[in-house]
C-alpha positions as CSV (number, residue, x, y, z in Angstrom):
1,X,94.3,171.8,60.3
2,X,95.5,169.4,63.1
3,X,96.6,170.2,66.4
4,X,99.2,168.6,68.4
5,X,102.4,169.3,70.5
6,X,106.0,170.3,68.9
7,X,107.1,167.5,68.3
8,X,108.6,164.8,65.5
9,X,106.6,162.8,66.6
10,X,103.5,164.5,66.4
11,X,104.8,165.9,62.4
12,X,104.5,161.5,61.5
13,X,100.8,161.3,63.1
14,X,100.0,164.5,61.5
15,X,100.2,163.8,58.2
16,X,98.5,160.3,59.0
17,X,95.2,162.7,59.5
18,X,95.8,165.4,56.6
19,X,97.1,163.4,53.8
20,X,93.9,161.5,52.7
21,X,92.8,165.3,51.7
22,X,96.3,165.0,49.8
23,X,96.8,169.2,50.6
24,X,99.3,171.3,48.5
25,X,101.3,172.2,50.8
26,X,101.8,171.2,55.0
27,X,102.9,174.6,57.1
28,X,104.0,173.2,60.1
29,X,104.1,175.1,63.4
30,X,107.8,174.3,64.3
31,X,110.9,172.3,62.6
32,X,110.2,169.4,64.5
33,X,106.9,169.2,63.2
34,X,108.1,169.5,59.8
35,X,110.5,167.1,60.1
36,X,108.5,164.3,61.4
37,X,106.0,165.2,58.5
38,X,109.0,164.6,55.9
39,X,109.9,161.3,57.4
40,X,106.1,160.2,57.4
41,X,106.0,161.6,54.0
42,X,109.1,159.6,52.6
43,X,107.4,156.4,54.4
44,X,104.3,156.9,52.0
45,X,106.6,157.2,49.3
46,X,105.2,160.9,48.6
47,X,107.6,163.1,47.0
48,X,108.5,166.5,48.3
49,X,108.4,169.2,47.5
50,X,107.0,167.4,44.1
51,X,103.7,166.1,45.4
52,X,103.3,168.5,48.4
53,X,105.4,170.9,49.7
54,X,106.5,170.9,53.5
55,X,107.2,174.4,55.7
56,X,108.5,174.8,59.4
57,X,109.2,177.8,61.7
58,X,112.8,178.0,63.6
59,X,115.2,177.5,61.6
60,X,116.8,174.8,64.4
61,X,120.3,172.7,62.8
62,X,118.0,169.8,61.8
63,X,116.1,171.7,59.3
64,X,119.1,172.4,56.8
65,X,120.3,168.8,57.7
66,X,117.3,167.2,56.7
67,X,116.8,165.2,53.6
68,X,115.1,167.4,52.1
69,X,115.7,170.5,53.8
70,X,113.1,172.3,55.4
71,X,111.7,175.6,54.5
72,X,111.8,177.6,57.6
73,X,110.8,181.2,59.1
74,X,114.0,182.0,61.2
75,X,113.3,184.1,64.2
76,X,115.7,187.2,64.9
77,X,116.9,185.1,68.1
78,X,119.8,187.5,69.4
79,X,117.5,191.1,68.9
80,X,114.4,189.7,70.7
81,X,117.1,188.5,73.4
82,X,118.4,192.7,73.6
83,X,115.4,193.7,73.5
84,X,113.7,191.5,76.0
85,X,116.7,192.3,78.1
86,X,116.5,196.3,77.5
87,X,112.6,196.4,78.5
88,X,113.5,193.8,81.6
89,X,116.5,196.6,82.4
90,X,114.1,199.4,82.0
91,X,111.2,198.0,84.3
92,X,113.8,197.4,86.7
93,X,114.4,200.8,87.1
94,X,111.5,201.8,87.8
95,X,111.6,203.6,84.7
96,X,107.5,203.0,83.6
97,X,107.0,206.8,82.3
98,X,107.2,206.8,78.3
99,X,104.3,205.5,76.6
100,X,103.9,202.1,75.5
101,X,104.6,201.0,72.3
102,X,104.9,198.0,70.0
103,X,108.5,196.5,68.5
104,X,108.2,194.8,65.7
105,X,111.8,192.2,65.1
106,X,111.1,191.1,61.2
107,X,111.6,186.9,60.7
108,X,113.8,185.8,57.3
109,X,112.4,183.3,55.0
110,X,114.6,180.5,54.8
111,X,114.0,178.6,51.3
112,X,115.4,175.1,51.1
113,X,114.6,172.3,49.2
114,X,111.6,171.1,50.9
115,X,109.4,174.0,49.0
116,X,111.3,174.8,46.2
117,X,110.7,172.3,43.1
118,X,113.6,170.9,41.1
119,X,113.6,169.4,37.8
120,X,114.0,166.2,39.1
121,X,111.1,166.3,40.6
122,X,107.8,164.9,39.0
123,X,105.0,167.4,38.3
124,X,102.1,168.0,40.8
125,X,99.2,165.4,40.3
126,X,96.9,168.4,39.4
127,X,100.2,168.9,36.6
128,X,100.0,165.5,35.6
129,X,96.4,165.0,35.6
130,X,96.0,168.1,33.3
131,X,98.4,166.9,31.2
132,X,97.2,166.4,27.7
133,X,97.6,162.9,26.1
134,X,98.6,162.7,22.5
């Protein structure tokens, strides 16, 4: 794990101080993050999602414009804006008497290319290393 602001530029340096352990797989805490860590990646010459595979958390624009595109969580962006705005209404009110409660706004997986192997893309070193020689 590293930890570092939300930022592309912060995805590059990331990977500089994860990829000697050469993970499976980098689950970035934003898009931005994950984009920065594909370009760093590319710069290495690692291929993705072939070697490792790379996941972000928005869903922003960039992400399915992204060579490769990114694998994202998208966030149910116009419900948690209703509902904010329908608890903000209610507490204006004055309307406090029901009991509290928890809502729950389900994400969507967004599978793109940055996690999903294709068969153009070289096996895994564990793959390759495994493989038997004849």
């Amino acid at each position: 794990m590293a930890l570092g602001d939300f930022s592309v530029e912060w995805g590059r340096a990331a990977v500089d101080e994860v990829w000697p352990a050469r993970p499976d797989a980098l689950v970035c805490a934003n898009d931005l993050i994950a984009i920065g860590a594909l370009q760093r990646l590319q710069q290495l010459g690692v291929t993705v999602p072939g070697e490792v595979a790379v996941t972000g958390f928005d869903d922003i624009p960039m992400a399915a414009l992204s060579a490769p595109g990114v694998t994202t969580v998208r966030q149910p962006v116009p419900e948690l804006a209703a509902e904010a705005a329908r608890l903000l209404a209610l507490r204006l009110s004055g309307d406090n008497s029901g009991p509290q409660r928890s809502i729950r706004l389900a994400p969507a997986l967004v599978v793109r290319e940055s996690s999903t192997p294709s068969r153009l893309t070289p096996p895994r070193r564990a793959e390759r290393d495994a493989a038997p020689v004849t």
